[in-house]
C-alpha positions in Angstrom: -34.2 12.9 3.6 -34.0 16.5 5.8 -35.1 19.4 3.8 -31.3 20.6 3.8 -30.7 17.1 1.8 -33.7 17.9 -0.3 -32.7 21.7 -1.5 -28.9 20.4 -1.9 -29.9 17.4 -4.0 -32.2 20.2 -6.1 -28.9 22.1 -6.6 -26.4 19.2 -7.6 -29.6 17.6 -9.7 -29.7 20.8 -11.7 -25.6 21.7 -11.5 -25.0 18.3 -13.4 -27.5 18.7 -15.8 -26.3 22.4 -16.8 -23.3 21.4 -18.1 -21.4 24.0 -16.4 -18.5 23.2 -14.3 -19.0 23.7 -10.2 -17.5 27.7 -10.1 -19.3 28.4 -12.8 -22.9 26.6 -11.4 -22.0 28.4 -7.8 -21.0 31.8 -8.9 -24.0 34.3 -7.6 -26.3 31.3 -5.8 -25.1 32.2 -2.4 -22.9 28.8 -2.0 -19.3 27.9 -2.9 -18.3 25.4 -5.4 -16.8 23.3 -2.5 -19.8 23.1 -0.9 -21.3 22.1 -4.3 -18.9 19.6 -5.0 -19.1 18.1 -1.0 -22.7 17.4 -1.3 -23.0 15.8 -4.2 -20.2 13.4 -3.0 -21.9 13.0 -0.1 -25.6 12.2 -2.1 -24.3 9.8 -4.5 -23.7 8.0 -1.3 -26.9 8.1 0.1 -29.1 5.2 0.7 -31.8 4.5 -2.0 -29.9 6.9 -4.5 -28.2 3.8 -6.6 -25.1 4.0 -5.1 -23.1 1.9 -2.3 -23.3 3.6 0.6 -19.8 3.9 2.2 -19.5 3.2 5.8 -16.3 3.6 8.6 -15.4 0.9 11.1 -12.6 0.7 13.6 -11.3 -2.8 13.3 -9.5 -3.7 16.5 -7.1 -6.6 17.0 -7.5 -8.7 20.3 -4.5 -10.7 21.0 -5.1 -13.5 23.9 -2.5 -15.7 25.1 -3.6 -19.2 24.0 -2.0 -20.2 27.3 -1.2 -18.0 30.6 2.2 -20.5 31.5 5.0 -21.7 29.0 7.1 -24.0 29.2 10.4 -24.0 27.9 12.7 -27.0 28.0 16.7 -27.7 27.3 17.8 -30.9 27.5 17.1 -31.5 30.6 16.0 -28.3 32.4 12.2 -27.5 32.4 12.0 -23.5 32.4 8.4 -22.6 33.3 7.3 -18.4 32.7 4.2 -16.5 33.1 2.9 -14.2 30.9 4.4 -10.9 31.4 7.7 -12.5 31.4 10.8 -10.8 30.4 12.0 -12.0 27.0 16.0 -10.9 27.5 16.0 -12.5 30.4 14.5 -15.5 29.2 16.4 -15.8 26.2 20.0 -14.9 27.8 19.1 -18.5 30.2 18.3 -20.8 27.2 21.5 -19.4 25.6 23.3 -20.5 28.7 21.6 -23.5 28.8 22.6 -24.6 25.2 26.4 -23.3 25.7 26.2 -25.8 28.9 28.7 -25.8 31.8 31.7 -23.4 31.2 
């Protein structure tokens, strides 16, 4: 713990135990009640205080084509894309290919 952590935790020890309510406790010690009120958020989070530390991850979602070629098949047409492949295009020919011959 810094010695900024230790002189805050001090101040929130002794602000919780007065009673009083965080602009009252602040009023004439030099800090605002803001301030008060951010720190001990941020103690009660601390490791080795008692309570769960909170922690931030970025979860990021990798998509992978199971396969780089797909096959598509009508009847009897075989339509083989790549990935990248434009899907209007690909699904205006299998709509032709189910009308059939006009």
């Amino acid at each position: 713990m810094t010695e900024t952590e230790r002189a805050w935790w001090g101040r929130v020890r002794e602000w919780r135990s007065s009673g009083l309510s965080a602009p009252e406790y602040a009023r004439g010690r030099g800090f605002a009640s803001s301030t008060l009120r951010w720190w001990a958020s941020r103690l009660s989070r601390a490791p080795g205080t008692g309570q769960p530390s909170v922690r931030m991850a970025r979860v990021v979602r990798v998509v992978r084509p199971i396969a780089s070629t797909l096959t598509v098949r009508v009847g009897a047409v075989q339509v083989e894309v790549s990935s990248g492949f434009d899907g209007a295009l690909l699904r205006e020919l299998v709509d032709a290919l189910v009308a059939g011959p006009r």
